[in-house]
C-alpha atoms as an extended CHARMM CRD file, in Angstrom:
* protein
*
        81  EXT
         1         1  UNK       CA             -0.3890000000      -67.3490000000        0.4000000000  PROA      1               0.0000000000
         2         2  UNK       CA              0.7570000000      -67.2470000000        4.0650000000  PROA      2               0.0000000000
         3         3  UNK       CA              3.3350000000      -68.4030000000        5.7110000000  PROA      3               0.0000000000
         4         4  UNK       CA              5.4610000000      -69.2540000000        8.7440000000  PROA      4               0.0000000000
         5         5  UNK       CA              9.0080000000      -69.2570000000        9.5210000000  PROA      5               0.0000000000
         6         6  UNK       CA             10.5320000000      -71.4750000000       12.6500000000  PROA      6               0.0000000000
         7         7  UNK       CA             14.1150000000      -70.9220000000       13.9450000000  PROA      7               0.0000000000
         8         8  UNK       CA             14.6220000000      -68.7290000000       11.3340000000  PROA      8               0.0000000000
         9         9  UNK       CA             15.1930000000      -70.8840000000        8.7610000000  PROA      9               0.0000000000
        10        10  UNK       CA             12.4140000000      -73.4100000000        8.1980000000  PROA      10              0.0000000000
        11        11  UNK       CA              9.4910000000      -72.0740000000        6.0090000000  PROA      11              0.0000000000
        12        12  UNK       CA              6.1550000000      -73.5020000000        5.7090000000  PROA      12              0.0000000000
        13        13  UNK       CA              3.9070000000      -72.0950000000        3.2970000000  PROA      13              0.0000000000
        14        14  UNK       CA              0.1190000000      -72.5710000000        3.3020000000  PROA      14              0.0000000000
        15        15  UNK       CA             -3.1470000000      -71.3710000000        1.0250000000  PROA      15              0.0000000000
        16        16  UNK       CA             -4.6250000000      -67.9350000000        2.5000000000  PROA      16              0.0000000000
        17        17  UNK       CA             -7.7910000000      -69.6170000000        3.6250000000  PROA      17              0.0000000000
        18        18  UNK       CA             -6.1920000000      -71.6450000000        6.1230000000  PROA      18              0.0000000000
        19        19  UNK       CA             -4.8770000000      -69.6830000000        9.7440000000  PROA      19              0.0000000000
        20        20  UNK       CA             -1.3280000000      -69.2600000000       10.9080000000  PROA      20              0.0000000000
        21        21  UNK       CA             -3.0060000000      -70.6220000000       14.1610000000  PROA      21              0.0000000000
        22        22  UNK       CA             -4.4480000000      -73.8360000000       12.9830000000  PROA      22              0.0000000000
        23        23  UNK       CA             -1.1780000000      -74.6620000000       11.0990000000  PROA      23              0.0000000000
        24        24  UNK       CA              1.1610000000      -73.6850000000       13.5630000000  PROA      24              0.0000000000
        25        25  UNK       CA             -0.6090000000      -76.4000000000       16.1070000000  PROA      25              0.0000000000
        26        26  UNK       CA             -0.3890000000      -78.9670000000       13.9240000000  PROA      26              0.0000000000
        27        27  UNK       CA              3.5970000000      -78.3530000000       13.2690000000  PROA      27              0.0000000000
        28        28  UNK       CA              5.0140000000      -76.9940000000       16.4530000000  PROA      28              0.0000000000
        29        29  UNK       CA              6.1220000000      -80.2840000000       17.9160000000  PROA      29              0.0000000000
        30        30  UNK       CA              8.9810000000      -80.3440000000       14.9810000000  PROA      30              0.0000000000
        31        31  UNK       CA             10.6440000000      -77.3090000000       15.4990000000  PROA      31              0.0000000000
        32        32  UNK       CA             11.7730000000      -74.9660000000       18.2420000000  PROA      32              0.0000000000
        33        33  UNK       CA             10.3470000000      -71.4090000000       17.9520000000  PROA      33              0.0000000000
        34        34  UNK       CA              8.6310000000      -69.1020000000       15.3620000000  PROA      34              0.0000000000
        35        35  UNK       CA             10.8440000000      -66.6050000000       14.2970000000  PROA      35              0.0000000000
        36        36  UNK       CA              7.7930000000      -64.5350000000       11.5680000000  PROA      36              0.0000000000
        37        37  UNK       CA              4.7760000000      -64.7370000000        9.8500000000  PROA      37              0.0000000000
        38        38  UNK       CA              2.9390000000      -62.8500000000        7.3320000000  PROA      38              0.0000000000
        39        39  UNK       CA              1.8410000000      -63.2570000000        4.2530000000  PROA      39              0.0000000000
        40        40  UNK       CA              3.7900000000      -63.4540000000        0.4640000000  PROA      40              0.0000000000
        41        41  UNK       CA              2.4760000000      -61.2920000000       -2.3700000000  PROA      41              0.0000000000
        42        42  UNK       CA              3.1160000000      -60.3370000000       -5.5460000000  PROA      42              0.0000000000
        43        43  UNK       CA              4.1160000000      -56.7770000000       -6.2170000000  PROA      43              0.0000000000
        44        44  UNK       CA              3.0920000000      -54.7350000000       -9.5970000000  PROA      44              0.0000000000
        45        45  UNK       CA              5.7890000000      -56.0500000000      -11.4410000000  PROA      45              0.0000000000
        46        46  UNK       CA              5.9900000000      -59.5500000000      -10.2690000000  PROA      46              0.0000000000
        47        47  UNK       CA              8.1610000000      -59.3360000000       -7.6470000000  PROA      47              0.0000000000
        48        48  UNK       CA              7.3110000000      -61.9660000000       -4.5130000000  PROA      48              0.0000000000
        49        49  UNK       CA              7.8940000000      -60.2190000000       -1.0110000000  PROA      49              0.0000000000
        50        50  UNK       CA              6.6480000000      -60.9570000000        2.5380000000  PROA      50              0.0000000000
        51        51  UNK       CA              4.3390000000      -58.4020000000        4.5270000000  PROA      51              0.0000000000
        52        52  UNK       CA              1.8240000000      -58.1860000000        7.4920000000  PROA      52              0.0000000000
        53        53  UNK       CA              1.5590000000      -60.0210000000       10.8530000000  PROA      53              0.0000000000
        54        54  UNK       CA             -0.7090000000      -63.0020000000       12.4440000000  PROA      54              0.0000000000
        55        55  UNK       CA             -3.3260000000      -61.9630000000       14.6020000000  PROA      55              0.0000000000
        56        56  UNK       CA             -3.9960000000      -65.5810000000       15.0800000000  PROA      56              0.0000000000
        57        57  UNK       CA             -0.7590000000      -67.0180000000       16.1330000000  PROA      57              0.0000000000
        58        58  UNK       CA              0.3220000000      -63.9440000000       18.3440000000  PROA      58              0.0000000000
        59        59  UNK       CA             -2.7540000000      -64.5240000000       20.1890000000  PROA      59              0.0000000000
        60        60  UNK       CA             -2.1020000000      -67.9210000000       20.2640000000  PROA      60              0.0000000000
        61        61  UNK       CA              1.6050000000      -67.1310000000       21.3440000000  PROA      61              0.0000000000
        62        62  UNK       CA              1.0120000000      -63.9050000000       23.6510000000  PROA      62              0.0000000000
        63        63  UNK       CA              3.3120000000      -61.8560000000       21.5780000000  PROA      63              0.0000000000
        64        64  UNK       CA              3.2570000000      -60.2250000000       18.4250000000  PROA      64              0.0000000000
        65        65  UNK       CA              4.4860000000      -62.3300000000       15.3860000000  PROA      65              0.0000000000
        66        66  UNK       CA              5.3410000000      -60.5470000000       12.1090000000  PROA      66              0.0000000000
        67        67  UNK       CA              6.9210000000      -60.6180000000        8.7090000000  PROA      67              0.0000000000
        68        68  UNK       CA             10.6250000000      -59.4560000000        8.5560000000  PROA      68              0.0000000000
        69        69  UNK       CA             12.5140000000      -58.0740000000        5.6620000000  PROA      69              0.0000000000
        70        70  UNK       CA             14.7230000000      -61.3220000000        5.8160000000  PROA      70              0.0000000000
        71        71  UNK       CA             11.5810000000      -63.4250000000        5.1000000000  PROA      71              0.0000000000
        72        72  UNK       CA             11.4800000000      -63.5640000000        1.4440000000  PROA      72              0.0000000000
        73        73  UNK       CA             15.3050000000      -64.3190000000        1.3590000000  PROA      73              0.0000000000
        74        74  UNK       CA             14.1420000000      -67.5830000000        3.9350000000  PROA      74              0.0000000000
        75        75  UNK       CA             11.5710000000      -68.6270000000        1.7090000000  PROA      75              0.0000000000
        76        76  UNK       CA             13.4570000000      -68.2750000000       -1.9180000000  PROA      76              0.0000000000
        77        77  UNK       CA             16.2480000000      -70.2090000000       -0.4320000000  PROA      77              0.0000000000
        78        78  UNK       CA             14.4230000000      -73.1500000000       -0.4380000000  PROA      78              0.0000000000
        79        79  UNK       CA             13.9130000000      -72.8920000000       -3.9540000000  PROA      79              0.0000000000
        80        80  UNK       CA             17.2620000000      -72.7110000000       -5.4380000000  PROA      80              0.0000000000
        81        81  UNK       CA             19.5120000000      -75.3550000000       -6.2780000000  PROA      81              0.0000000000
């Protein structure tokens, strides 16, 4: 699964066969800036986390956009009620 993360609170997750790219262009107009990108995994015992970088969307952006250890903590918080 990747995902994106714009103004460091909005998450939008995605299937691994689509780019960060592709997605981003089709969002962008709804929210300000992206804050990271990576992808989410599942570590040996379970656990979700958030990793790596988009080659695609810091091309696309001229800077380099990567996870951050805050990410997970984003996404999860949509998910709790």
């Amino acid at each position: 699964m990747k995902y994106i993360i714009y103004d460091g609170c909005y998450p939008i997750l995605f299937p691994s066969h689509l780019d960060h790219a592709e997605i981003h262009i089709g969002v962008s107009k709804h929210f300000e800036k992206v804050t990271s990108a990576g992808f989410c995994k599942l570590d040996d015992d379970g656990k979700l986390y958030c990793a790596g970088y988009s080659k695609s969307l810091s091309n696309h952006l001229n800077k380099t956009i990567s996870a951050k250890a805050t990410d997970i903590q984003v996404i999860s918080s949509h998910f709790s009620e």
